[in-house]
C-alpha positions, 0 to 999 in steps of 0.5 A: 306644617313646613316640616311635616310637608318636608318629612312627607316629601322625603317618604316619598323620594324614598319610596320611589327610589325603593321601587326603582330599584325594586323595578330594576331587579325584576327587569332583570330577573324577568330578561334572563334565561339562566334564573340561577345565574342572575340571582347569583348575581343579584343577591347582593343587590337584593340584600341592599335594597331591603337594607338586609344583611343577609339573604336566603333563597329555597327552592322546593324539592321535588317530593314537595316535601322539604325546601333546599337553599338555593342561594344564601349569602354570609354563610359560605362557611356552611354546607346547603341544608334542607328544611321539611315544610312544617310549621316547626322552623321559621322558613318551614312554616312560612312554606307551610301557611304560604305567608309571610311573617315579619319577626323582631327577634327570632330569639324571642320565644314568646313572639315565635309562639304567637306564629305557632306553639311548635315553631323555633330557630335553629340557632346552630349555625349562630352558635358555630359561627358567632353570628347573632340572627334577630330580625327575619322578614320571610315571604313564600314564593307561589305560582299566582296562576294555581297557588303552587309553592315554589320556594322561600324567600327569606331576608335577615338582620336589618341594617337599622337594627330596629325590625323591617318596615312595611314598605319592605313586606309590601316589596318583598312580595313583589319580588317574590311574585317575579321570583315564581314566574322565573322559577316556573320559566326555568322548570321548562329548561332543566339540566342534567343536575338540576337534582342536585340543587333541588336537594340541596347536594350542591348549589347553582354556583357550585354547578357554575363553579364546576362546568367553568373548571371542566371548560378550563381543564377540558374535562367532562363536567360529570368528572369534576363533580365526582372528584372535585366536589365529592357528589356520590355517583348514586346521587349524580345517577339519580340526577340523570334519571330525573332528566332523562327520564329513564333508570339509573344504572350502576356500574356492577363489577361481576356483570357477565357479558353476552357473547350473542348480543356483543358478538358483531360490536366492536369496540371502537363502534361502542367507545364512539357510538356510547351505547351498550347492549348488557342484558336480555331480559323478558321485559326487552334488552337492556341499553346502557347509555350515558346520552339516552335522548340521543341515542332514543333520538335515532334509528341505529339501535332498532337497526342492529336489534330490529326484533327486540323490545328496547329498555334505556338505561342511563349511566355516567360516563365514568360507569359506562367507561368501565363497563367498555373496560370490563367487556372488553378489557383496558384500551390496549390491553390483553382484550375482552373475553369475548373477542379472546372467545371469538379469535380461537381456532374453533377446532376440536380436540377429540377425547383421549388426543394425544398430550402433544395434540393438546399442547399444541393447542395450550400454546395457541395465542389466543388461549393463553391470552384467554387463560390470563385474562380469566385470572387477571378479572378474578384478582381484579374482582377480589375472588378468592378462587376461581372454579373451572368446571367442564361438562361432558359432551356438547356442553359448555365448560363453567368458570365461576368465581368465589367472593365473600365466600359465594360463588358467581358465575363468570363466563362459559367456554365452547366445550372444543376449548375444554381440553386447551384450556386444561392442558395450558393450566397444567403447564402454567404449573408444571404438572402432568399433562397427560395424567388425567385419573388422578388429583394433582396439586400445583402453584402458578407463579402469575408474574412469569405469565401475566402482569400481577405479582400473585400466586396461585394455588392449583388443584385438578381432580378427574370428574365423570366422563373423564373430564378434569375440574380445575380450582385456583386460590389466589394467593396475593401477596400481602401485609398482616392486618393489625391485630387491633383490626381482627374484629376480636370482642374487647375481652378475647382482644385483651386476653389474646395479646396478654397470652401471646406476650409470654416468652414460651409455650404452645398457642393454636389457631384452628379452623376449617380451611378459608376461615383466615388462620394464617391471617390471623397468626401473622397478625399475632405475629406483627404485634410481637415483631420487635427487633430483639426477637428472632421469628422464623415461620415454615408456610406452604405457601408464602402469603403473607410477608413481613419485614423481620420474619424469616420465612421459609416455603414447605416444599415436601419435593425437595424435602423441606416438610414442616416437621423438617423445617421445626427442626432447622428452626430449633438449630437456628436459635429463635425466639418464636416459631410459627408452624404452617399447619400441625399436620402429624405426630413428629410437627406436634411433638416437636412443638411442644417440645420447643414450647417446653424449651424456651420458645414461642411456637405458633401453628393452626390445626383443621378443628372445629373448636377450641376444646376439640383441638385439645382431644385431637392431639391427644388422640395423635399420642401426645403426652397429656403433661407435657401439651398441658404444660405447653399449652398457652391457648387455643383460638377458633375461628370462622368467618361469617359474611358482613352485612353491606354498610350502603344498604343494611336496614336498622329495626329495634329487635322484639322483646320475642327476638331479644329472649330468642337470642338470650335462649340460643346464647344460654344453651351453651352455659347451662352446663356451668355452675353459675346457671346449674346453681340459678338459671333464672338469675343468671339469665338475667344478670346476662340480659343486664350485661347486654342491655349495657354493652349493646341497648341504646340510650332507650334500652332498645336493642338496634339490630340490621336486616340484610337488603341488597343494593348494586354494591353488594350484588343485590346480596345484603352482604359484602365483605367478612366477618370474623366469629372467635372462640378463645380458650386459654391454658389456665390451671383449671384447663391444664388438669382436664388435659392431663386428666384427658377429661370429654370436650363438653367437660373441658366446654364447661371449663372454659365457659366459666372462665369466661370464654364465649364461643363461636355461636355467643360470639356471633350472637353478640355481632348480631347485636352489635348490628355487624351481621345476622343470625343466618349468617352465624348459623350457617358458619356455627354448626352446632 
């Protein structure tokens, strides 16, 4: 008796001591403003009191549709993960039936089945780390007042080893009813990242981790989660947009800024004040804003804007510091276009003025500034031309810019700045000012006039009404892309570096213009470029260098013409020759003639197709022996638009779409003797061979559509493409040249040997889920 008395007296010491504690904990849960901070600092002390060696804390998403971890301990190793609220994970399971359950071994299959048929334990973590999870005791966390779930609450391993007793269920749901009153308390009091945490993108001691290193280095807390802590800017948008309750608005490169809503802001009242007009829309204009509660707080935007609708938009401040900077330019920089538009001298040039009225006028601080800053914006946009379009009478003169292929408008100028703004171009490069009836071609060296090292290619041809438009190709000096990086299928990669190995002979790169020959050829040029090979190239213009070449610029003034330049070359003992463009007979000639004499000659022509380029110069006269004797291969090209890879949407194709594609791609192989002999055969021996170059492990075939986001301006597509059709010089190709047989002939020649061409190229992209057929087809003309 004495003894069982004594034992009894002991599960009571050990009770009361349990609920101290227990009472001790919620104290202080109950007491604290900061939920998120006292239970970091309380996990330890929770884990203690149910002797459990470890503890995970969910929190709800905000769809109520998963559990993210909130707090966790022994798993530093790992990132924050979510769980859906199903019944197939342990966790997952108690949120959905919002009761606990008390596991021995959650290894034991048996025992997770009497829960639920479909329920296991993620055992990954255990696998990583070593660790082996057994025991689990999990209680969800619900709102007594209408039965919300607000999270999980879950503790693994006991310390004894044997499974947690029912004073610890019976304590847990004690703490788990604290626990929902806290997290109800701490809903009214949300932060800006509360998001995060609620998706599990970072944890509340990291949001601490973070606002105490902002604090020490006195940086803005949103700077060190993006660059400290690797938060994508979306996710930290969407996190603003959640507080604030207003939409997230991205930083967009090529947003055009409004004179008329701009015109009486200065910058200083912008930097200071943190608000920015950027759009009239019909639905009201738009405010972008970084602090939308303070701003929406006061009267000072309905002042400036009393007779417009107001739209807030929230912002990092990172975005709206480059939006400062994209209306009106860097902190003492050549400033904003605007304030550049607003400091001309608002005089009319009259028509037909005199070259020294206009010069005058070129030479105005203003315009040149206006000039630079027109030029700086498009290289820092990644345009490839800028497009300067005046129109006749009152009306504005357009500057757009062209990226990816596509033109974007950029800014209009007062139609009194039109003929100014002419004449400083032509001066920039060097050309007639007063010569108004006839194109001319020119070349700014920007380094003289502004703060880029770039080149300008400039073209002025005389429009209606006696105007005059301007197109600037930008030229930035840069390295070859290797040629592993081209985007060449793996057949016409393996081909293409086994024909350009040879030490002598005659291979082109034809395209139209903007189709990347030039890069292409300097990557061929790379991968051959060893010290023991002498390479001299005649470009016009220079734009892409490399060390080990020697590069000359055509300049047809002083008398350096390709032809010229060939023939230099051949007296200066090289190994490879690389040809700007074959332009007339006398290029070509000589060279296949220093094709046929030991050298490796490199050069584009401006042809559609591979088997064209060949007609093209025997057209030009070439003798049919010595170019087929020459020739090593031919390479067409095009460059087609990248579908953008934040936004593009994967579908499995149809097997309607599927058969589609294989029809487009077999029209140009029926001629073949593979697909007179049996069409239906060889059909089916391509869709076998698509089926394993490009199905999934379901045979499906995975294609993207084309969306649009903020990235890609709302296009579906950002960056290029590259589309190839290679034809090599063999035995069979080489008697159709010297038989000076049809391009079909020579078509069907290559394609059964293998070639594929720009349309099946792109076709096979398509599958492969770079871009789409509406962009094949708009680069493919048949």
């Amino acid at each position: 008796m004495n003894t069982q008395a004594s034992a009894n007296t002991t599960d009571l010491s050990g009770q009361l001591i349990f609920s101290r504690k227990l009472q001790a904990v919620t104290n202080k849960i109950h007491a604290t403003q900061n939920i998120d901070e006292i239970m970091l600092q309380l996990s330890s002390d929770i884990s203690a009191l149910f002797e459990a060696d470890r503890l995970t804390i969910y929190s709800v998403s905000e769809d109520k549709s998963s559990i993210a971890t909130k707090i966790k301990t022994g798993l530093g190793a790992f990132k924050d993960f979510k769980l859906p609220i199903s019944p197939l994970s342990v966790a997952g399971y108690v949120a959905f039936n919002k009761m606990m359950v008390n596991i021995a071994d959650v290894y034991d299959d048996a025992e997770l089945k009497k829960y639920n048929p479909g329920i296991t334990f993620l055992k990954d973590i255990d696998r990583k780390t070593g660790y082996r999870t057994k025991q689990m005791l999990v209680a969800p966390i619900i709102d007594a007042n209408d039965g919300e779930l607000m999270g999980v609450i879950q503790l693994i391993n006991s310390l004894s080893g044997s499974p947690f007793p029912t004073s610890a269920e019976e304590g847990l749901q004690e703490l788990a009813k604290t626990l929902a009153i806290a997290f109800k308390h701490r809903s009214r009091i949300r932060t800006k990242f509360d998001y995060l945490i609620d998706q599990g993108i970072l944890s509340a001691a990291e949001i601490e981790l973070a606002a105490r290193s902002a604090h020490r280095k006195g940086k803005d807390i949103e700077e060190i989660l993006l660059d400290e802590f690797q938060v994508n800017l979306a996710d930290l948008g969407r996190s603003l947009t959640d507080f604030y309750h207003v939409p997230y608005e991205p930083f967009k490169a090529d947003r055009i800024k409004s004179d008329e809503l701009l015109k009486n802001l200065k910058r200083e009242y912008v930097e200071g004040s943190l608000w920015l007009p950027i759009d009239d829309t019909p639905e009201g204009l738009v405010i972008l804003t970084p602090e939308p509660d303070r701003i929406m707080g006061s009267r000072v935007v309905c002042n400036i804007f009393p007779k417009h609708k107001l739209l807030y938009k929230v912002c990092t401040r990172r975005e709206f510091a480059k939006t400062l900077e994209l209306f009106y330019g860097a902190a003492g920089s050549m400033g904003s276009i605007d304030d550049l538009l607003s400091n001309l001298q608002d005089e009319d040039i009259p028509e037909g003025a005199s070259s020294a009225d206009e010069m005058s006028a070129a030479a105005d601080n203003e315009l040149v500034k206006l000039v630079n800053k027109i030029i700086v914006d498009a290289y820092n946009q990644g345009a490839s031309d800028i497009h300067i379009e005046p129109y006749p009478g009152k009306n504005k003169t357009i500057v757009r810019f062209r990226r990816d292929g596509t033109l974007f408008p950029y800014i209009e100028i007062p139609p009194s700045h039109r003929a100014a703004l002419l004449a400083r171009l032509k001066i920039m490069c060097d050309l007639d000012i007063s010569e108004k009836r006839k194109p001319q071609d020119g070349k700014i060296m920007f380094k003289k006039y502004g703060p880029l090292d770039i080149e300008l290619r400039v073209a002025t041809i005389p429009t209606a009404g006696g105007l005059e438009d301007v197109v600037m190709r930008i030229l930035a000096a840069g390295k070859p892309i290797p040629v592993d990086n081209l985007g060449l299928s793996a057949r016409n990669l393996e081909t293409l570096k086994k024909v350009v190995s040879k030490p002598y002979g005659l291979f082109l790169v034809c395209g139209p213009t903007g189709s990347g020959k030039t890069t292409t050829l300097h990557s061929v040029l790379g991968y051959i470029n060893t010290p023991e090979t002498k390479i001299w190239t005649a470009e016009d213009p220079v734009e892409i260098t490399q060390k080990g070449l020697r590069q000359v610029q055509v300049n047809p003034k002083a008398g350096i013409t390709f032809a010229v330049a060939m023939r230099a070359f051949l007296r200066a003992d090289p190994d490879v020759v690389m040809v700007g463009e074959m332009r007339d007979k006398e290029t070509v000639a000589t060279g296949i003639e220093a094709s046929l004499t030991g050298h490796l000659v490199f050069s584009t022509l401006h042809t559609n197709s591979a088997p064209e380029s060949i007609v093209r110069l025997l057209d030009m006269g070439m003798d049919p022996f010595n170019f087929a004797d020459a020739l090593l291969g031919i390479l067409a090209q095009r460059l087609g638009k990248r579908l953008c890879s934040k936004c593009k949407k994967p579908y499995v194709a149809s097997e309607q779409e599927i058969e589609s594609l294989l029809s487009e791609y077999a029209e140009e192989l029926k001629n073949t003797p593979e697909w007179l002999e049996d069409a239906s055969a060889a059909r089916d021996k391509l869709r076998q061979e698509w089926k394993k170059s490009f199905a999934n492990d379901k045979g499906e075939f995975v294609l993207n559509h084309a969306v649009g986001c903020e990235e890609c301006n709302k296009s579906g597509y950002k960056g290029r493409v590259g589309l190839h059709e290679l034809l090599v010089g063999s035995d069979e190709i080489k008697k159709n040249i010297q038989e000076h047989a049809r391009v079909a002939d020579m078509t069907v020649t290559a394609l059964s040997q293998g070639m594929r061409t720009l349309r099946q190229d792109g076709i096979e992209k398509v599958l492969q889920g770079i871009t789409d057929m509406k962009q094949v087809r708009s680069v493919c003309i048949k």
